[in-house]
C-alpha positions in Angstrom: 94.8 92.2 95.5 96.6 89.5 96.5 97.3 88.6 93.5 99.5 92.2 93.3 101.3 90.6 96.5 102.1 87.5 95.0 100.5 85.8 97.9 97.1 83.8 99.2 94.1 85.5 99.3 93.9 84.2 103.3 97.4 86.1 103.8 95.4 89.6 102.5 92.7 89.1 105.3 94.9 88.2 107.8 96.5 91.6 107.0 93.3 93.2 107.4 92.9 91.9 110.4 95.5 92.7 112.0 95.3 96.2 110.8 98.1 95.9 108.3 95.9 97.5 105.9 92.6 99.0 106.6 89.4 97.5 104.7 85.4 98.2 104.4 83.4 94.9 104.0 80.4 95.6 101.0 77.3 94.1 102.4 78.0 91.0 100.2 80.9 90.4 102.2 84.2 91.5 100.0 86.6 93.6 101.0 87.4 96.7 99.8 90.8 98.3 100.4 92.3 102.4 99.8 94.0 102.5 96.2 96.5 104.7 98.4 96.8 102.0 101.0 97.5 99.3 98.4 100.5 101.5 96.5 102.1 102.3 99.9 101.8 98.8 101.2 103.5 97.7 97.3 106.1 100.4 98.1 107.0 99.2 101.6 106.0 102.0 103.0 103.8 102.9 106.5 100.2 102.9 105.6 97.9 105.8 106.3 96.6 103.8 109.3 99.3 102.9 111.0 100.0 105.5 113.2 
């Protein structure tokens, strides 16, 4: 993903973090993000978690 972003993989879980973008962690550890979440985030627009 964060190469979609243009950015370092950190920045992407710093996002998740802070709740810029919602994630599940597998139980080997990765994240996964929403397909849906990713296109809005791309688009600029609010994410389906933000409120």
């Amino acid at each position: 993903m964060a190469s979609l972003f243009r950015v370092d993989p950190k920045t992407v879980t710093r996002w998740a973090a802070s709740g810029r973008i919602s994630s599940i962690r597998t139980p080997g550890g990765h994240r996964r993000f929403r397909e849906s979440e990713v296109r809005a985030l791309l688009l600029g627009e609010p994410s389906e978690s933000t409120p």
